[in-house]
C-alpha positions in Angstrom: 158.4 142.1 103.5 160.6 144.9 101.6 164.3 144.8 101.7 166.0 147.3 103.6 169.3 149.0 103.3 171.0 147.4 106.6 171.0 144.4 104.0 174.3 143.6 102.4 174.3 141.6 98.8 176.7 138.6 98.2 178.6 139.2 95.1 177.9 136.6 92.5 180.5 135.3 90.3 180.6 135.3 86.2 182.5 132.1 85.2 186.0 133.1 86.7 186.5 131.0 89.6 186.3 127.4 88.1 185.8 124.7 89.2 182.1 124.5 90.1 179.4 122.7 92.0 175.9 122.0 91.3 174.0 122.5 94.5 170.3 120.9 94.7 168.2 121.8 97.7 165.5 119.9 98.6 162.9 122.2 100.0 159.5 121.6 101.6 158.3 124.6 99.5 160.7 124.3 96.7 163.2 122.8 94.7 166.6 124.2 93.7 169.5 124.0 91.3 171.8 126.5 92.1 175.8 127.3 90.5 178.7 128.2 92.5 182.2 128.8 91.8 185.1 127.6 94.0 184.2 130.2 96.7 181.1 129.2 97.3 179.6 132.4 95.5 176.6 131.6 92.6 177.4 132.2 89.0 175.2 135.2 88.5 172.0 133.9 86.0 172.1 129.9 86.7 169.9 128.9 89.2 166.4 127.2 88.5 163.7 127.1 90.9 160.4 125.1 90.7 157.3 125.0 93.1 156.3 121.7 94.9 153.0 121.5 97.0 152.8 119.4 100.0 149.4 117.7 100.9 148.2 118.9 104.3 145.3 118.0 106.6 143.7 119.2 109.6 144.5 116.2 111.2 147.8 117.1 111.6 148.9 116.0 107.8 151.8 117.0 106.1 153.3 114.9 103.2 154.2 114.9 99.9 154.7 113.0 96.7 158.3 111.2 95.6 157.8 111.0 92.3 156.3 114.5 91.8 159.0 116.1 94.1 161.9 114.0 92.2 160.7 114.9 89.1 160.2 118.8 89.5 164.1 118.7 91.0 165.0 117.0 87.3 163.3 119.6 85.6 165.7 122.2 87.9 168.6 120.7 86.5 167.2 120.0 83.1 166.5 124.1 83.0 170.2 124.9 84.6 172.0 122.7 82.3 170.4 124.1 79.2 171.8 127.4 80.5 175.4 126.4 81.7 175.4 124.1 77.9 179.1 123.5 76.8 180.9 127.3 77.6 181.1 125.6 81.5 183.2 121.9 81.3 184.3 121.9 84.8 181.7 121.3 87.0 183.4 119.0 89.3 180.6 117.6 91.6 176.6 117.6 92.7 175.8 118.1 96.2 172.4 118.0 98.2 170.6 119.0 101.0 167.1 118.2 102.0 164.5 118.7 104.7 165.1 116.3 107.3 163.1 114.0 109.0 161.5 113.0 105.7 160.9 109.1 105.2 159.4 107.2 103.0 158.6 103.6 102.4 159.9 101.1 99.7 158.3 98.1 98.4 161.2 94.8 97.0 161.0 96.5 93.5 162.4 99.9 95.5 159.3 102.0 94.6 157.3 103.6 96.9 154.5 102.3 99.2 154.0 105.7 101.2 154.0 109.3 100.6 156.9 111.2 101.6 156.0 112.2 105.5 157.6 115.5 106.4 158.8 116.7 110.1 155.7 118.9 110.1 153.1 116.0 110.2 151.7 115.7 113.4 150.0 112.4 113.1 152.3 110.8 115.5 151.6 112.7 118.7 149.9 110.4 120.8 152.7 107.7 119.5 155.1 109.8 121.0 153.4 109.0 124.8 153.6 105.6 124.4 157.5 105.6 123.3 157.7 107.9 127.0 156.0 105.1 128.8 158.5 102.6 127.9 161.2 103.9 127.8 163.7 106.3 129.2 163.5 109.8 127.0 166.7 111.1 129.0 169.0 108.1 127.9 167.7 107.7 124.7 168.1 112.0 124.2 171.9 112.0 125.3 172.3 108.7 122.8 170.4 109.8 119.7 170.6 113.5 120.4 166.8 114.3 119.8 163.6 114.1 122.1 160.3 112.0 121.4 158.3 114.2 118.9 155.9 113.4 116.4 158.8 115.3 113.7 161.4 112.3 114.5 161.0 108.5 113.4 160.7 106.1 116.1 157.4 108.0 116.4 156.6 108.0 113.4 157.1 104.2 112.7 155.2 103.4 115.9 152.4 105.7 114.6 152.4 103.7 110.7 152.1 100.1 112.4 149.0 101.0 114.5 147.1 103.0 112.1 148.7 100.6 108.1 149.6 97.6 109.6 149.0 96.2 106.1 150.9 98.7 104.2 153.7 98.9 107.0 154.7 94.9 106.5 154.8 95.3 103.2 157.2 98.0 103.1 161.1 96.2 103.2 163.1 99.6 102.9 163.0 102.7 105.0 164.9 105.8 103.2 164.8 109.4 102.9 163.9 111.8 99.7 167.9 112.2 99.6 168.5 108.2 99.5 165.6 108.0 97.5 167.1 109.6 94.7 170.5 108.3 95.1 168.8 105.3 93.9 166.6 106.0 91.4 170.1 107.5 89.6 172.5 105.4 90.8 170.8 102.0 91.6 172.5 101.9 95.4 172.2 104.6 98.0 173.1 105.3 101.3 172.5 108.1 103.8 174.9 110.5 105.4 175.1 111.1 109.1 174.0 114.5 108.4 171.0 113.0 107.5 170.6 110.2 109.5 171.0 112.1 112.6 167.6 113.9 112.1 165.9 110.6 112.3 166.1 110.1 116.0 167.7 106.8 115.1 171.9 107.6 115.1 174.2 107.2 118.4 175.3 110.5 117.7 178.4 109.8 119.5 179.2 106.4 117.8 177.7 107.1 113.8 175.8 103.9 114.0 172.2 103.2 114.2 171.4 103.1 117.9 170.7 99.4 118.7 168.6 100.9 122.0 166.2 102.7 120.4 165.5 100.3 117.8 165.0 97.3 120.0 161.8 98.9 121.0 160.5 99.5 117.3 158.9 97.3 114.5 161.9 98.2 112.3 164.8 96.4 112.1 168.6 97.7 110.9 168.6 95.8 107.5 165.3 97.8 106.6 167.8 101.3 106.7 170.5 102.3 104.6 173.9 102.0 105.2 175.8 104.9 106.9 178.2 107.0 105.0 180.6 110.1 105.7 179.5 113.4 103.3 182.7 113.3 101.6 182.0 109.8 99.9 180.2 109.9 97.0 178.3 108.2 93.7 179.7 108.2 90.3 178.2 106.9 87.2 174.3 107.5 86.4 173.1 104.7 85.0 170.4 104.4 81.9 168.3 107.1 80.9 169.9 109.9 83.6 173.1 109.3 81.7 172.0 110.5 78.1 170.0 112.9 79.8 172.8 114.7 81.9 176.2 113.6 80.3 178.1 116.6 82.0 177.3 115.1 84.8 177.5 111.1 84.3 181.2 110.5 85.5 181.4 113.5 88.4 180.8 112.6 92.1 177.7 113.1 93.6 177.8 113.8 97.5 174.9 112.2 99.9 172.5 114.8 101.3 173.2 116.6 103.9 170.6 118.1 106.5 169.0 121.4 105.6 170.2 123.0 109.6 173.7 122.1 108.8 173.9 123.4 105.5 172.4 126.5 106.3 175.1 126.6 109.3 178.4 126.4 106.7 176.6 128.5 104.3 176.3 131.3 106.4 179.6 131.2 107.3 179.4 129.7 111.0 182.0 127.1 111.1 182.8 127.2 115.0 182.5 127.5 117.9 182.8 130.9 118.0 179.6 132.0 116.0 176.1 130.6 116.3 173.4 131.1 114.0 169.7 132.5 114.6 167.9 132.0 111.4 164.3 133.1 110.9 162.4 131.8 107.9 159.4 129.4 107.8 160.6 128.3 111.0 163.1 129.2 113.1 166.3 127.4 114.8 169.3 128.5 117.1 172.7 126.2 116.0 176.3 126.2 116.8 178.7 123.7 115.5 181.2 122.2 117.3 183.9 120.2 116.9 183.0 117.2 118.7 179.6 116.3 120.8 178.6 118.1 124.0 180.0 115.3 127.0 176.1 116.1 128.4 173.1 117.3 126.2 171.0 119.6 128.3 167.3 118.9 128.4 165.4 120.7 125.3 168.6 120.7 122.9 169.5 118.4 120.3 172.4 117.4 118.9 172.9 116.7 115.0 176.0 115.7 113.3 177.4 118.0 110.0 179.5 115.1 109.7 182.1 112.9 111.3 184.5 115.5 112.5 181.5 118.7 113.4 178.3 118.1 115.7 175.8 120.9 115.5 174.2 121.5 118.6 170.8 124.0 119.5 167.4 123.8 118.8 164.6 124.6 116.5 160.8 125.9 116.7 157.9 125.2 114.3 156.9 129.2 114.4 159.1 132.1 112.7 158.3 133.8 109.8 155.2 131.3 109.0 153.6 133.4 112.2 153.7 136.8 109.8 152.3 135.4 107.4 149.8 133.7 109.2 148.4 136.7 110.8 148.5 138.6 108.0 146.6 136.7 106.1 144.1 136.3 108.8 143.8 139.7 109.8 143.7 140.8 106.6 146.2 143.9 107.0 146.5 144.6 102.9 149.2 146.0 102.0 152.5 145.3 103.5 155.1 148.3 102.2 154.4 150.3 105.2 153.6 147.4 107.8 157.8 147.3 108.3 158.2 150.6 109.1 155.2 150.8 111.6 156.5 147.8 113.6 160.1 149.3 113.9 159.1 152.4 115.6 156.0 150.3 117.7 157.0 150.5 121.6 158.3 146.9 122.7 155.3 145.3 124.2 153.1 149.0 124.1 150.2 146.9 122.9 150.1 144.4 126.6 149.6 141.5 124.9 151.2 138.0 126.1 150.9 136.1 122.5 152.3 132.1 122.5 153.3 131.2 118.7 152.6 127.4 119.2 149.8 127.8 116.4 151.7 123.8 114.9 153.2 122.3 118.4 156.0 122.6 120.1 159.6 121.7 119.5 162.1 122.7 121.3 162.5 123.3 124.1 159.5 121.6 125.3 158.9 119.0 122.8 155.0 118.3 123.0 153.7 118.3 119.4 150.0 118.5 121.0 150.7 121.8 122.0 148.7 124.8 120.8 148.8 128.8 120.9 146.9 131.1 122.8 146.9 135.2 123.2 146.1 137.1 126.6 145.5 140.4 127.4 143.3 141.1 124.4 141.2 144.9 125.2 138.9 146.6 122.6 141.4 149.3 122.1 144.1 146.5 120.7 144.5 146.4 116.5 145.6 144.1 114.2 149.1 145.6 114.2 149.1 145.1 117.5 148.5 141.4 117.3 151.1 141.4 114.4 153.7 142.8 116.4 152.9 140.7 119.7 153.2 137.2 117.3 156.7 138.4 116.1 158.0 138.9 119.9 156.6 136.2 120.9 158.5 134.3 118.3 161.4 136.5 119.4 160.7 135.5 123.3 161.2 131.2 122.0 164.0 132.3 120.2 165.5 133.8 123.4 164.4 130.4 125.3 166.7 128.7 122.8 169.5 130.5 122.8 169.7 130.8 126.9 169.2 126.9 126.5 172.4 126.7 124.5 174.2 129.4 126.3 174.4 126.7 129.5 175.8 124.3 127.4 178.2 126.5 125.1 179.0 129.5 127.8 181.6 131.0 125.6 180.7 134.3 123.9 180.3 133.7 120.5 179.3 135.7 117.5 175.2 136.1 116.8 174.4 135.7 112.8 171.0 136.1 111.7 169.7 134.5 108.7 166.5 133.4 106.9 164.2 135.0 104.3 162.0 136.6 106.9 164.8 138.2 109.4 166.8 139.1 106.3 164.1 141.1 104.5 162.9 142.8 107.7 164.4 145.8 109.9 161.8 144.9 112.6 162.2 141.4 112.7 166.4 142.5 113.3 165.7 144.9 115.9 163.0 142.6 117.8 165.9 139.4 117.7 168.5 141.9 119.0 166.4 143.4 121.6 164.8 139.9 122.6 168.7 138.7 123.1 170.2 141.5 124.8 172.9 140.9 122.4 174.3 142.7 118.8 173.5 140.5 115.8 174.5 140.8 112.1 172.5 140.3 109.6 174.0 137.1 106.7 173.9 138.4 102.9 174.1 134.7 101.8 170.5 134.2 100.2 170.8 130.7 99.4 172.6 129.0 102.6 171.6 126.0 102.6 173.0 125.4 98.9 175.9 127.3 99.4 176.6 125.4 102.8 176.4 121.7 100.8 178.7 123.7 98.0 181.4 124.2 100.4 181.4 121.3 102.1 181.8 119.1 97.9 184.4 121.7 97.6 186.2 120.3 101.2 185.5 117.1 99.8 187.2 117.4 96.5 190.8 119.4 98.3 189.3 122.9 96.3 189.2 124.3 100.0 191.0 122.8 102.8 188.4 123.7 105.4 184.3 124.7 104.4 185.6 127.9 106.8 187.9 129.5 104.3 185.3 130.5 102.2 184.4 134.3 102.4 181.5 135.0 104.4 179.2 138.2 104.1 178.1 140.4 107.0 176.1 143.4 107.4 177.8 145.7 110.6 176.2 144.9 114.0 172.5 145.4 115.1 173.2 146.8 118.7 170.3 146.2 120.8 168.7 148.9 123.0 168.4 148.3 126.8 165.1 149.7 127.1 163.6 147.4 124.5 165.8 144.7 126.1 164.4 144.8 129.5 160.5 145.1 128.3 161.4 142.0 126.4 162.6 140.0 129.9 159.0 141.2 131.2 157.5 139.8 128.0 159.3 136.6 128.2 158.3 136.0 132.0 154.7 136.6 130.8 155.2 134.0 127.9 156.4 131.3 130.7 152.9 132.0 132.7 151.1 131.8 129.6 152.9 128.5 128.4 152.4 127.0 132.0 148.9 128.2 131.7 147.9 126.6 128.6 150.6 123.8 127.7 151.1 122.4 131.4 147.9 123.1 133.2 147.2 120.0 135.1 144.1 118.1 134.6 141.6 119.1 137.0 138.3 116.5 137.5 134.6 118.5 137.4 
């Protein structure tokens, strides 16, 4: 979608505010090297971005290649170093952040026996019903923080042993893309409890591998890496990465960190006292706190940023991936005017009841078998009008979400919005504000999720005392409009109907 004017733009930085970081995100879609200054703010001109594919399936596949994904990030900073070349001697660390609840399997020479399976592969689902038959979901959600779901790893491993037994034994290391490359370069790696609290497999509370959840799984503790705080770091590339990247051989590299809680910091949400709705592919509602929820409510998680900051909320599959999908599909053309059609559209004028659930569930039900459906369809509805129902009904989840989180975190706090997709579209702003009931502004940052693993090297190396004094950049408040408001409570109490309907409609015998 276009930009629109109730967008604000980040200032970006020229070389004055030395010293600088080398951000590298790790995207599903994308890989990343990325500049910034000592405020967090890119040096205008040196960032490099390279496509990566993933392999998908209609079986519910979604993986990709370690060497190929690796090897496209090298040529990101291959590309960004030729640019920085010797005007810039004091870049002063490498950070990371990745998609989480990646793994991959190593063989006893440390390369790779599997793919790279991503959160988005649904393989596991029917794994995740055995792991509910024996054992407690509840205790093992307020331990580990996550659910059972096909995106998380006990699943996961449960789901590699029935269907590559062979493969599975032979695999004697379980890391992620993050540790993965930690050892390529540095010959040891590790994994921070960012990271390892995506797998489903940290005590949250305690930073250690939970020794509950594992008892029940054919992995055992010495197969994982050990557990490290963000602020330790790797020094020294070894072999050919040191005559390739010599500004770079002797500075500390930080552990990745998980895409959520980067995206979190980067936006500017340190505490308690501002959540963030972002709206891309997919779509999450996080807050971080400074220590743990004392009870996790039902259809949350709970991550960790890192020793000191939890990040509780949730996250959905659909978001911005829902536009584009119905786009494509209902072949609308054109999209200049689409933006402008939507934001004057009644709220719910076209009757339709539309459940986004078009690649499972997350939260807050957490059944990865789930599927979409649409009700109320008449002759006289368009394809606008299904456009426009998919984007509330991604607004109604969100909603869900953030009502979730509101019961455990009642305090008011401050709504920002970020994301590619709410960030580049008036309607998808107004919808979210309406949807909440509550005003939102709009995040300038357009690289988060880099710029949040910036700050927190910066923290790390005493630059900034605290990720939170960075600047942060937002638009003036998005007020929502009662009206709208209360037309999206009646469309959220159709969605519940529909998702009892079509998600939990008992089996009936014939």
């Amino acid at each position: 979608m276009k930009d629109t004017d109730n967008r604000i733009s980040a200032p970006k930085t020229r070389l004055q505010n030395p010293p600088y970081i080398l951000a590298l995100d790790l995207g599903t879609s994308s890989v990343r090297a990325i500049l910034f200054d000592r405020l967090g703010l890119p040096v205008a001109g040196l960032m490099t971005q390279r496509e990566i594919q993933t392999r998908t399936d209609l079986d519910g596949t979604v993986e990709v290649d370690a060497e190929t994904i690796l090897s496209t990030l090298f040529e990101c900073i291959d590309a960004l170093l030729a640019k920085i070349n010797d005007r810039i001697s004091s870049v002063r660390g490498v950070s990371m952040c990745t998609f989480v609840s990646n793994v991959l399997g190593l063989g006893g020479d440390d390369r790779p026996l599997t793919p790279v399976y991503i959160y988005a592969d649904t393989r596991p689902a029917q794994d995740v019903q055995r792991l509910r038959q024996h054992v407690d979901e509840e205790t093992i959600h307020q331990r580990t923080g996550v659910h059972f779901h096909s995106s998380y790893l006990p699943a996961r491993f449960l789901w590699l042993e029935r269907t590559d037994p062979h493969r599975f034994n032979q695999v004697k290391k379980w890391v992620s893309l993050g540790e993965y490359l930690l050892l390529k370069l540095f010959g040891d790696t590790a994994i921070s409890y960012s990271a390892a609290s995506w797998t489903g497999l940290l005590n949250y509370r305690t930073l250690c591998w939970d020794e509950q959840i594992l008892s029940v799984l054919p992995v055992q503790k010495h197969q994982l890496s050990r557990l490290i705080d963000i602020d330790e770091s790797f020094s020294g590339l070894r072999g050919e990465y040191a005559q390739r990247w010599t500004l770079l051989q002797h500075i500390p590299w930080f552990p990745a960190i998980g895409d959520g809680a980067a995206a979190n910091i980067g936006s500017g949400c340190t505490r308690q006292d501002r959540l963030t709705i972002s709206i891309g592919t997919s779509s999450a509602v996080r807050m971080v706190l400074p220590s743990p929820p004392e009870s996790l409510p039902k259809g949350l998680w709970c991550y960790r940023v890192d020793r000191r900051r939890a990040l509780l909320g949730g996250a959905m599959s659909e978001g911005g991936s829902i536009y584009g999908w119905l786009r494509h599909i209902l072949n609308l053309g054109d999209e200049s005017n689409i933006d402008e059609k939507l934001l004057h559209a009644p709220t719910g004028g076209h009757g339709l009841s539309f459940l986004p659930l078009i690649t499972g569930e997350r939260s807050p039900g957490w059944i990865p078998e789930a599927r979409g459906a649409i009700s109320g369809l008449s002759i006289a509805n368009t394809p606008l009008d299904i456009l426009q129902a998919g984007m509330e009904g991604v607004c109604c989840r969100i909603a869900l979400v953030y009502n979730l989180l509101r019961t455990a975190h009642p305090q008011e706090a401050e709504i920002v919005a970020s994301g590619g997709a709410v960030q580049s579209s008036k309607a998808w702003q107004t919808m979210l504000a309406n949807a909440l009931g509550k005003p939102i502004r709009l995040s300038s940052v357009p690289e988060a999720t880099a710029r949040g693993s910036a700050l927190l090297a910066l923290e790390a190396l005493g630059v900034l005392s605290d990720a939170g004094d960075a600047p942060d950049f937002l638009a003036e408040p998005i007020y929502p409009d009662p009206e709208r408001h209360a037309e999206f409570l009646h469309m959220i109490a159709r969605q519940k109907e529909l998702y009892d309907c079509v998600v939990n409609f008992p089996q009936v015998g014939l």
